[in-house]
C-alpha positions as CSV (number, residue, x, y, z in Angstrom):
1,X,-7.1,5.9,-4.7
2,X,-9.4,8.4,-7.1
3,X,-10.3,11.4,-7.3
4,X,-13.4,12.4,-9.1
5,X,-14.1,15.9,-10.6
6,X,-12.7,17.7,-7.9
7,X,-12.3,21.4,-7.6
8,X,-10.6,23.8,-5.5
9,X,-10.4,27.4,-5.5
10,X,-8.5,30.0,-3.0
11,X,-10.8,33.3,-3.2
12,X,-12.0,33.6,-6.8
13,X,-9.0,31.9,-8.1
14,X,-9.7,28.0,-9.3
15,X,-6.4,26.2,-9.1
16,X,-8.2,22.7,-9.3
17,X,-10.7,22.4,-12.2
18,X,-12.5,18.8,-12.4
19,X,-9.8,16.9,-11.5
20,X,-9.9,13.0,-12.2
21,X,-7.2,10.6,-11.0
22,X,-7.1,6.9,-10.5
23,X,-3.9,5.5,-8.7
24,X,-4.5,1.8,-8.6
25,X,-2.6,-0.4,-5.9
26,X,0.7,-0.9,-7.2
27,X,1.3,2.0,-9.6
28,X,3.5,4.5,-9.8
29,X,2.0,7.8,-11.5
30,X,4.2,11.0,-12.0
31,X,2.3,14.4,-11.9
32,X,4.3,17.3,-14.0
33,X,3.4,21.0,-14.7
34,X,4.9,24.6,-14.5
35,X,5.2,26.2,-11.7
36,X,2.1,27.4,-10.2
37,X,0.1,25.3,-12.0
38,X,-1.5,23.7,-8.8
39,X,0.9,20.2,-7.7
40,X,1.1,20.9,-4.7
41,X,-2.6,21.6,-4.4
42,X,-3.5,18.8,-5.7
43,X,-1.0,16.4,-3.3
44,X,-2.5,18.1,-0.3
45,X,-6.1,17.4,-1.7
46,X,-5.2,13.8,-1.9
47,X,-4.0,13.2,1.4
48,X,-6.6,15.1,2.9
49,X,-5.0,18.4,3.9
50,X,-7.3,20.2,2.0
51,X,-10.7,19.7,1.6
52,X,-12.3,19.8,-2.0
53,X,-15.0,22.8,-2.8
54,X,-16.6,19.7,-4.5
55,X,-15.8,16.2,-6.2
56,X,-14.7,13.0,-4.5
57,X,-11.3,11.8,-3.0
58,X,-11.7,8.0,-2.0
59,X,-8.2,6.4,-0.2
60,X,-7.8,3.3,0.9
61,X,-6.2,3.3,4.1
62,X,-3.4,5.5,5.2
63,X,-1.3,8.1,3.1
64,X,2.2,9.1,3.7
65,X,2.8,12.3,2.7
66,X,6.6,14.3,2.1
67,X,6.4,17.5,1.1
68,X,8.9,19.2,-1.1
69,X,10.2,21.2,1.7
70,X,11.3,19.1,4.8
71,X,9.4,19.3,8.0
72,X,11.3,18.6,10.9
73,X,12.3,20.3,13.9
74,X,15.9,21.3,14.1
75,X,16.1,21.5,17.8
76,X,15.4,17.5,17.4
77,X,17.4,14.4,17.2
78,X,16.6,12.4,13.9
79,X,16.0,9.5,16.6
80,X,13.8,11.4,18.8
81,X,11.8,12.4,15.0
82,X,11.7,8.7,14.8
83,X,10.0,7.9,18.0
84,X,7.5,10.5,18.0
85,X,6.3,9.1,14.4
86,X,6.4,5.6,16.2
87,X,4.3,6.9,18.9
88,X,2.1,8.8,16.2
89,X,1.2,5.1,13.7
90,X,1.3,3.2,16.8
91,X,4.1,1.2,15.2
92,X,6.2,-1.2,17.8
93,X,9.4,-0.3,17.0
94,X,11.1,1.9,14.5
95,X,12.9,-0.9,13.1
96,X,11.3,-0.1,9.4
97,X,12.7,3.5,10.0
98,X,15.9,2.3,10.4
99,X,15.9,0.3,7.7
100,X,14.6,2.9,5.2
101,X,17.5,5.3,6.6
102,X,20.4,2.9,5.5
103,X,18.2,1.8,2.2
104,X,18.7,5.9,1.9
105,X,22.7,6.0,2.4
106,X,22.0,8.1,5.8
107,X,25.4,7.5,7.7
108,X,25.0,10.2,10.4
109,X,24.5,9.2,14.3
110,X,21.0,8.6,14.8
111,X,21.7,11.2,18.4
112,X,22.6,13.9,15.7
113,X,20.4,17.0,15.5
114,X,18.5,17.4,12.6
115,X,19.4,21.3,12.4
116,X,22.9,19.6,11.7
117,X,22.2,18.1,9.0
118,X,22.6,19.2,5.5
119,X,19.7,20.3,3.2
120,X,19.8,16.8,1.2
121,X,20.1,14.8,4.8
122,X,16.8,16.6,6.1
123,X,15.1,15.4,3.3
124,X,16.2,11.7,4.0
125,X,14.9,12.0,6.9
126,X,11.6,13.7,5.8
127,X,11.2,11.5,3.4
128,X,11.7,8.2,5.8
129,X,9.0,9.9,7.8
130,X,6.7,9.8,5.2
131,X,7.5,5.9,4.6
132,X,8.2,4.3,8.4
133,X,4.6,3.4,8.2
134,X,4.5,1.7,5.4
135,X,0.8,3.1,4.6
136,X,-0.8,1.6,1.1
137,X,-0.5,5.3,-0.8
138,X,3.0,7.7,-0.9
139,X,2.7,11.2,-2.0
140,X,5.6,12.6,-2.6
141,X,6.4,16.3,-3.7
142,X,9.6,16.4,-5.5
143,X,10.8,14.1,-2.7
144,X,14.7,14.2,-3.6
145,X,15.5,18.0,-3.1
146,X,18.9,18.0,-2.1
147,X,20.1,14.8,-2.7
148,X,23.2,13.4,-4.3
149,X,23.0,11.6,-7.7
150,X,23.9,8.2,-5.9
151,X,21.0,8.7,-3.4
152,X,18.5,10.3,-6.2
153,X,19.4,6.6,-7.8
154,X,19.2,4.7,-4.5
155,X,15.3,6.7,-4.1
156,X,14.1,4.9,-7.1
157,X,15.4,1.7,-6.5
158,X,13.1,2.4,-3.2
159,X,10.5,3.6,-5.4
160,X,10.6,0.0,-7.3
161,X,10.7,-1.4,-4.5
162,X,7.4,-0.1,-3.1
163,X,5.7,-0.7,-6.0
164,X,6.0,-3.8,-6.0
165,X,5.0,-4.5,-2.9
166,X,1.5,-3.2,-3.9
167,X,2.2,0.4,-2.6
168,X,0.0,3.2,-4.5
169,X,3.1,6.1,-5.7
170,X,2.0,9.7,-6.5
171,X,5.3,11.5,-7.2
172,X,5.5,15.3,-8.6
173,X,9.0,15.7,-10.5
174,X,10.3,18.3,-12.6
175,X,13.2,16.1,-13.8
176,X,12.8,14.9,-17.4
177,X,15.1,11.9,-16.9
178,X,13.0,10.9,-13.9
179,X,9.9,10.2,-16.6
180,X,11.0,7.0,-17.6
181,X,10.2,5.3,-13.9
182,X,6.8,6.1,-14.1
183,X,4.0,3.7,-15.3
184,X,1.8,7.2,-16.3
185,X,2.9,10.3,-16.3
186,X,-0.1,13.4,-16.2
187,X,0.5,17.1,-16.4
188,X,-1.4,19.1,-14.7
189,X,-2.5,22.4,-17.0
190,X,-5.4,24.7,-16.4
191,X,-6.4,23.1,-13.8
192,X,-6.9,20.0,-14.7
193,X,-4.8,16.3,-15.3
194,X,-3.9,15.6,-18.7
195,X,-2.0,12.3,-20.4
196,X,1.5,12.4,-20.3
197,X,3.7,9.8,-21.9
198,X,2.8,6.5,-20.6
199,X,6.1,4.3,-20.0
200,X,4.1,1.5,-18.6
């Protein structure tokens, strides 16, 4: 996945400034910066939610995208979330959803509604939605809100996981112990995507 010297803007105010970013298969790229500074502007542009004033965004294939605040209706069952998202990829079963779940520590009935669930259980389940697919780039927007040390550890060990299956990671973090997992990590300042400490 790249992006090449993209630019966005909302009015008169440019949030995205010439942006460059190469995420090659198999890397896992950590995107930093204050608050404000344009992150989540800059996911959505990847993954095709917003569409760049100019520049080029060139993906490979699917993206799975969790945002940082969970998605899901509350009226549903996580296992009716589950089939609608099979129905949506066209997947046979949700047997990869399942797995991802317990990967996750989720120990809740699958029947359960998701307005039931704790704040750091949603976003298991957001985040599974994101991943059931197994599509060749994650995006991922601070994707452990909520969760437990235990499961923040058991996410990276996911995270590894991926990777090494070839999977293109783009994770925005604002945890400084969460650097070191990253092969690159690029802040994003005045618009634009600046070296971070590389850890590769």
């Amino acid at each position: 996945m790249t992006l090449e010297e993209v630019w966005k803007s909302y009015g008169r105010r440019p949030v995205l400034r010439g942006v460059d970013l190469v995420v090659p298969a198999g890397a896992l790229v950590g995107i930093v910066g204050e608050n404000g500074a344009g992150k989540t502007t800059l996911l959505r542009t990847v993954i095709g939610e917003l569409v760049p004033d100019r520049g080029k965004v060139n993906r490979v294939g699917e993206a799975g995208y969790c945002p940082q605040e969970a998605v899901v209706n509350p009226l549903l069952s996580v296992a009716q979330h589950l089939e609608l998202f099979r129905v949506a990829h066209e997947l046979a079963d949700v047997k990869r959803a399942r797995e991802l779940l317990a990967i996750l520590g989720y120990a809740e009935p699958l029947e359960q509604r998701v307005g039931t669930l704790s704040g750091g259980t949603q976003q298991k389940v957001n985040l599974v939605l994101a991943l059931m697919h197994d599509p060749p780039l994650l995006v991922l927007d601070e994707p452990y809100q909520g969760f437990d040390w235990h499961t923040h550890e058991r996410f990276w060990e996911l995270a590894r996981h991926l990777k090494e299956r070839g999977q293109s990671i783009v994770v925005v973090s604002h945890l400084i112990h969460d650097l070191a997992h990253f092969d690159t990590v690029l802040e994003l300042r005045d618009g634009k995507l600046h070296q971070g400490v590389s850890t590769a």
